[in-house]
C-alpha positions as CSV (number, residue, x, y, z in Angstrom):
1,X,0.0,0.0,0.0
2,X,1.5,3.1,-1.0
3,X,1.7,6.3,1.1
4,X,-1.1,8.2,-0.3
5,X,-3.5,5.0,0.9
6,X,-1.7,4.7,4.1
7,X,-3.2,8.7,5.3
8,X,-6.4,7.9,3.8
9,X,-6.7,4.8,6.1
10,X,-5.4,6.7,9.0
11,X,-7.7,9.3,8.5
12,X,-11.0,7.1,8.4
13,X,-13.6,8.2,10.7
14,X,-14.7,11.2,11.1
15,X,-18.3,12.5,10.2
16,X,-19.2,13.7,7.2
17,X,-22.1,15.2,5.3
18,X,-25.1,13.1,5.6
19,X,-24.1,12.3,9.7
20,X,-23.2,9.4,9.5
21,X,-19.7,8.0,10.6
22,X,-17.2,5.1,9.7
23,X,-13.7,4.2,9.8
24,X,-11.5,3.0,12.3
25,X,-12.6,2.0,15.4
26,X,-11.1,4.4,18.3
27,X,-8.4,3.5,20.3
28,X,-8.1,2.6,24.2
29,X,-6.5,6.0,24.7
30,X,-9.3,7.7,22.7
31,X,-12.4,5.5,24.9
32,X,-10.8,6.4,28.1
33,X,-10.1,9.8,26.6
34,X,-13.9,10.3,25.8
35,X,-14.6,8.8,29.5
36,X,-12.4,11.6,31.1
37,X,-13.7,14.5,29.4
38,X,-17.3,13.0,30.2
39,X,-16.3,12.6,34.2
40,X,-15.4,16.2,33.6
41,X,-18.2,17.9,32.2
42,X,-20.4,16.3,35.0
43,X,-18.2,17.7,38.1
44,X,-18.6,20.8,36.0
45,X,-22.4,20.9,36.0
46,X,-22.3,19.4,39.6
47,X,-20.0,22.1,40.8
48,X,-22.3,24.7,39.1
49,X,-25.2,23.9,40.6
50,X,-23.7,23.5,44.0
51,X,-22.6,26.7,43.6
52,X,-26.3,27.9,43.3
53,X,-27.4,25.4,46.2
54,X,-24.8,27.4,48.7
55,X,-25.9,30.6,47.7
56,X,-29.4,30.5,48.3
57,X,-28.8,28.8,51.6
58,X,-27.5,31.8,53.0
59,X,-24.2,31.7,51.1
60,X,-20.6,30.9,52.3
61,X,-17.8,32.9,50.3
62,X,-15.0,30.7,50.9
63,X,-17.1,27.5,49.6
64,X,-18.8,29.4,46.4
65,X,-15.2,30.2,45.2
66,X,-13.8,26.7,45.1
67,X,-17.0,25.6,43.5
68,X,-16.9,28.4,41.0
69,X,-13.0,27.3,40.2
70,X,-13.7,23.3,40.1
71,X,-16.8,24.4,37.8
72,X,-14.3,26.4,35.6
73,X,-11.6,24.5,36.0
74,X,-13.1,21.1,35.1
75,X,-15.0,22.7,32.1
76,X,-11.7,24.2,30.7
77,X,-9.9,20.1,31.4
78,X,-12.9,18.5,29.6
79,X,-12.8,20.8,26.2
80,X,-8.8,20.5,26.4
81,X,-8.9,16.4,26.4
82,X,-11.8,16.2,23.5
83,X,-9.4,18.6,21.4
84,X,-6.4,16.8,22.3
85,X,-7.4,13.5,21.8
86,X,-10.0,13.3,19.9
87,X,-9.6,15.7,17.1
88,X,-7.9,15.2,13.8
89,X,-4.8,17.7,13.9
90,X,-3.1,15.9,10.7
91,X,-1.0,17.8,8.0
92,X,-1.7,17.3,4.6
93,X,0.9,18.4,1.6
94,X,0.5,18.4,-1.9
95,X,2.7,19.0,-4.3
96,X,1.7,21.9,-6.6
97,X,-0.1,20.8,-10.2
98,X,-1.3,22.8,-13.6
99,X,-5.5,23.8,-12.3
100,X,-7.5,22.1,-14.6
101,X,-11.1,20.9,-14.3
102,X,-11.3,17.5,-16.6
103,X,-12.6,14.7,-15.4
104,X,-9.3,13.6,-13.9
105,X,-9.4,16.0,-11.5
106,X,-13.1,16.2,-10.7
107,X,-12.6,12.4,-9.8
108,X,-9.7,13.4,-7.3
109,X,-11.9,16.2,-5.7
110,X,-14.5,13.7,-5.1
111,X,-12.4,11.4,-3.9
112,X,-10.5,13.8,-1.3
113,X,-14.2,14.9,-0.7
114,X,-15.0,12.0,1.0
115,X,-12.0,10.9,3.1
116,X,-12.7,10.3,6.2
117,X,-10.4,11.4,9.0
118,X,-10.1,11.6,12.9
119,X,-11.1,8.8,15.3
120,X,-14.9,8.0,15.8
121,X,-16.3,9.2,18.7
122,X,-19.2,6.8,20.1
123,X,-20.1,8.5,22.5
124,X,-20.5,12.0,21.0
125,X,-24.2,12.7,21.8
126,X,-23.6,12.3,25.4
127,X,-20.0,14.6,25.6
128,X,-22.5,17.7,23.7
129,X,-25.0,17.1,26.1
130,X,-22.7,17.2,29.3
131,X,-20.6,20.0,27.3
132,X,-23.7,22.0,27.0
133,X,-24.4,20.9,30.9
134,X,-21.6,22.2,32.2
135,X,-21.7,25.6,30.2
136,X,-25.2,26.5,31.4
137,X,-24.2,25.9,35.0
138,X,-21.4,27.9,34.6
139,X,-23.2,30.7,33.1
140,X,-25.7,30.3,35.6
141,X,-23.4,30.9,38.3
142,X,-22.0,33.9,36.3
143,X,-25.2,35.6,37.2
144,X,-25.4,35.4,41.0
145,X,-23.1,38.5,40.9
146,X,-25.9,40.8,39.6
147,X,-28.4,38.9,41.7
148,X,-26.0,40.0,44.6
149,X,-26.2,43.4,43.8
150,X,-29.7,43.5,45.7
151,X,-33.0,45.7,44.8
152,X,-32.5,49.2,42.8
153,X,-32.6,52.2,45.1
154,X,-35.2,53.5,43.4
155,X,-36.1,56.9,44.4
156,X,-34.7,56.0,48.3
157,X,-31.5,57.9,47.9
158,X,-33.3,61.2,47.5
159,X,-35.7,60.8,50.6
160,X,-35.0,61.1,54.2
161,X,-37.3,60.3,57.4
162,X,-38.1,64.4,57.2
163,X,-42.1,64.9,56.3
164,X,-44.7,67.5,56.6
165,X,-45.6,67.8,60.4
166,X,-42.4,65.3,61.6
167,X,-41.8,67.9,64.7
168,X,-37.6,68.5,65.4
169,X,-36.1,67.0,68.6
170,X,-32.3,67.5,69.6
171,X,-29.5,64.3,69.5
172,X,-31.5,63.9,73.0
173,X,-34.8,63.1,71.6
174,X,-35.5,66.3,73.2
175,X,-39.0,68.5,71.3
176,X,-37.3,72.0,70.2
177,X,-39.3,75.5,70.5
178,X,-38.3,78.6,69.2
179,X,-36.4,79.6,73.0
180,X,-34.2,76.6,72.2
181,X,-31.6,78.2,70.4
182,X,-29.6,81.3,71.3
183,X,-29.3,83.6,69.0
184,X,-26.0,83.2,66.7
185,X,-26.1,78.8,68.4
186,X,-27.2,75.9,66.4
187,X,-27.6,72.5,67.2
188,X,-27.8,69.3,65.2
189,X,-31.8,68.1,64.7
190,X,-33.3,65.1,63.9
191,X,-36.9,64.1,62.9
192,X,-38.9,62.7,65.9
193,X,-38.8,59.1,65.9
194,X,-35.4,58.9,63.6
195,X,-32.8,60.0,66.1
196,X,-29.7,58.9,64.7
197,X,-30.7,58.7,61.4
198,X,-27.4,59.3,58.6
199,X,-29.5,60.9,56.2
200,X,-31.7,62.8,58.3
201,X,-29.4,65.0,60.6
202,X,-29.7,68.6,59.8
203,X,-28.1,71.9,61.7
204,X,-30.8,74.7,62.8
205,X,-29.3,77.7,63.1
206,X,-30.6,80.8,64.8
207,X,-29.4,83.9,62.6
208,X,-30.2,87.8,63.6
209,X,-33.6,88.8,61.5
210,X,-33.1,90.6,58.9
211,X,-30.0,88.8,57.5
212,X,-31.4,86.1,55.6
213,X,-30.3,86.5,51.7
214,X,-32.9,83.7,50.7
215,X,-35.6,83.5,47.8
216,X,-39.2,84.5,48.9
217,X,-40.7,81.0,48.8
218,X,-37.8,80.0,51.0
219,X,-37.5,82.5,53.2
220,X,-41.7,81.4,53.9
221,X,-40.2,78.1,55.3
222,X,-37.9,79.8,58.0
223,X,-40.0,80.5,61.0
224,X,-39.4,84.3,62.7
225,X,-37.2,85.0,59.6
226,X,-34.4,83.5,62.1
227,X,-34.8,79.9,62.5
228,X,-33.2,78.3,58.9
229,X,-32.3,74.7,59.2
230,X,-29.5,72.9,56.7
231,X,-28.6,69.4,55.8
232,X,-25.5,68.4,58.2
233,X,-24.3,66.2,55.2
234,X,-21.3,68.0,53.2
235,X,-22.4,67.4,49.7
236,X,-18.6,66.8,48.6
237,X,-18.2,63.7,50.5
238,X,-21.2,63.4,52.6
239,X,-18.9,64.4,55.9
240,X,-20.8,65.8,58.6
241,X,-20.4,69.3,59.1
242,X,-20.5,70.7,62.9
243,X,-18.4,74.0,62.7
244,X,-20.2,77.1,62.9
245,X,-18.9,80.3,62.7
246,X,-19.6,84.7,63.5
247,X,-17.8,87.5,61.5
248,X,-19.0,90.4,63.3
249,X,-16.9,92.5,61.7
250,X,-18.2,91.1,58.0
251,X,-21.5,90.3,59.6
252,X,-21.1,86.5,58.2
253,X,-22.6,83.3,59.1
254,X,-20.7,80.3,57.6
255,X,-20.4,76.4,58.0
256,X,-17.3,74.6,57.7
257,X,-16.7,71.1,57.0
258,X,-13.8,69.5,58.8
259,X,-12.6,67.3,55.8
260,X,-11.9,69.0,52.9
261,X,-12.4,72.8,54.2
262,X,-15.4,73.5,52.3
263,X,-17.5,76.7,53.3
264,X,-20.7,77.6,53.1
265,X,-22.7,80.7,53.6
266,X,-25.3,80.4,55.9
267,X,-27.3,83.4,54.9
268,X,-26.9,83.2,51.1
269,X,-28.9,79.5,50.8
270,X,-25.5,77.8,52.5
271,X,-23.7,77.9,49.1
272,X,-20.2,76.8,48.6
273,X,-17.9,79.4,48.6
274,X,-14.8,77.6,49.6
275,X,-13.2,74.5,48.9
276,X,-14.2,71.2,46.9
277,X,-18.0,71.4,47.4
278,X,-19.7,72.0,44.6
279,X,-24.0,72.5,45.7
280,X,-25.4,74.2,48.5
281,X,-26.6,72.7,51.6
282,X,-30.0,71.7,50.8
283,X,-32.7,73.3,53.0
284,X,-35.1,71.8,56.0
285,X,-38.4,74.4,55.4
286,X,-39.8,74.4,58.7
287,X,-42.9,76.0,60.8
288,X,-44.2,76.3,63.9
289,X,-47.1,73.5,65.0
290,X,-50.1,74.4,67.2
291,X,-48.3,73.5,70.6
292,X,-45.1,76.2,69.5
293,X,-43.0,73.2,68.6
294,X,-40.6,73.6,65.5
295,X,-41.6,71.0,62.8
296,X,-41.0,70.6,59.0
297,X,-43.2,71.6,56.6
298,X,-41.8,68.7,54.1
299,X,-38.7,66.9,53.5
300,X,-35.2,68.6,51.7
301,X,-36.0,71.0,48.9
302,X,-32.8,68.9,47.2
303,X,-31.5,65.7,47.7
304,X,-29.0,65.2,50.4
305,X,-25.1,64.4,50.8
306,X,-22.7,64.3,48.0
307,X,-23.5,64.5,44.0
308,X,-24.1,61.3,42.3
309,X,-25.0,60.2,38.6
310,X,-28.9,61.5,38.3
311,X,-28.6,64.4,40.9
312,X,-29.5,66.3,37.8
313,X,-32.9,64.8,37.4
């Protein structure tokens, strides 16, 4: 037999057009070959959906990562044995001829056309199925990272426990009138019921009448003309701000904020006029109830703390 029938019989049985498959019979190597990959694919899958089976039992980071890597792992051990063993990776050479199209070569094109070449794989139905297995696990488990990312915030972010009628208390719990504050003092407020609260804590501030440089609609929510109430929350890095501070000279009314120096001026709508801060300090609008406690009239007119990526809307 000649050398040209020798790769032709080497190369028998692989599948061709119409599906079907003959040839050689695969080798030991191949069968166990096939075997391994299958063992594979299945701790794969397995490992997968263990992975999901931990998570929604209350999770346990240690144990999902070393089912996430023998999942990966013995996906990535199974594809590399089917394409190392069972795959036809033969070169072919021919030696250069004149192109023609007679019957002569029409005859060798069919005949090349139908060599066969590779090992059979028996057992291919069953390695696609567990291949396919094992993918879908996997890229099930790719997913409980979003799913771990919780509920959208919605509009949360841009509320606080501050509502019309929530009456002001002091860090105490304390109910605050308008002979609570000294003129020129502040002191850091909460809404009733929400002492403690990050987003809620706000700064009222007792300024003289008269100095004020607000807009008429909020100027209506500062009771006496005096009484103006901030969010505590620096909006440059939600720090929270607790210095307050007279110019007599200047007659100026400014908060400071002890992390990055930002200013703002408490009679001009607390706007930035030094440092990184870029907004003012959104306003509390606040009234007197029927029993001459201070309460608000609603929550911020803005959105507290720093900027983020819709503060625009």
């Amino acid at each position: 037999m000649d050398s040209e029938d020798s790769d032709r019989d080497r190369g028998a049985g692989v599948e061709v057009a119409g599906g079907e498959r003959s040839g050689v019979e695969p080798t030991e190597e191949q069968r166990g070959a096939q075997r391994l990959a299958a063992r594979f694919f299945t701790l794969s899958m397995l490992a997968g959906i263990g992975l999901f089976v931990v998570y929604f039992s209350g999770g346990q980071t240690q144990v999902e990562g070393i089912l996430f890597a023998i999942a990966l792992g013995a996906l990535g051990i199974g594809i590399g044995l089917w394409a190392h063993h069972l795959l036809d990776a033969r070169e072919a050479i021919e030696d250069r001829h004149e192109l023609s199209s007679g019957p002569e070569a029409r005859q060798a094109f069919e005949e090349a056309l139908g060599e066969e070449v590779g090992p059979a794989i028996r057992r291919r139905g069953m390695l696609l199925g567990l291949l396919a297995g094992a993918g879908g696990a996997l890229g099930l488990a790719l997913l409980l990272p979003l799913i771990s990312l919780g509920p959208a915030p919605g509009d949360t972010l841009k509320r606080t426990a501050w509502h019309s009628g929530r009456r002001v208390v002091d860090e105490e719990g304390r109910l605050l009138t308008l002979d609570s504050v000294p003129e020129d003092g502040f002191v850091t407020v909460y809404p009733e019921g929400a002492v403690g609260r990050a987003d809620s804590q706000a700064l009222l501030i007792r300024v003289p009448r008269g100095l004020l440089r607000l807009p008429p609609e909020r100027m209506a929510a500062v009771p006496e003309g005096s009484y103006v109430c901030y969010s505590k929350l620096c909006t440059h890095a939600g720090c929270p701000i607790g210095l307050y501070r007279v110019e007599q000279q200047t007659n100026g009314r400014s908060l400071f904020c002890p992390c990055h120096q930002s200013q703002f001026d408490v009679l001009d709508s607390a706007k930035p006029f030094f440092g990184p801060a870029a907004r003012p300090l959104p306003q509390l609008p606040l009234r007197i109830d029927n029993e001459g406690h201070l309460a608000a009239e609603g929550d911020f007119f803005e959105p507290v703390g720093p900027a983020f990526w819709d503060r625009s809307k």
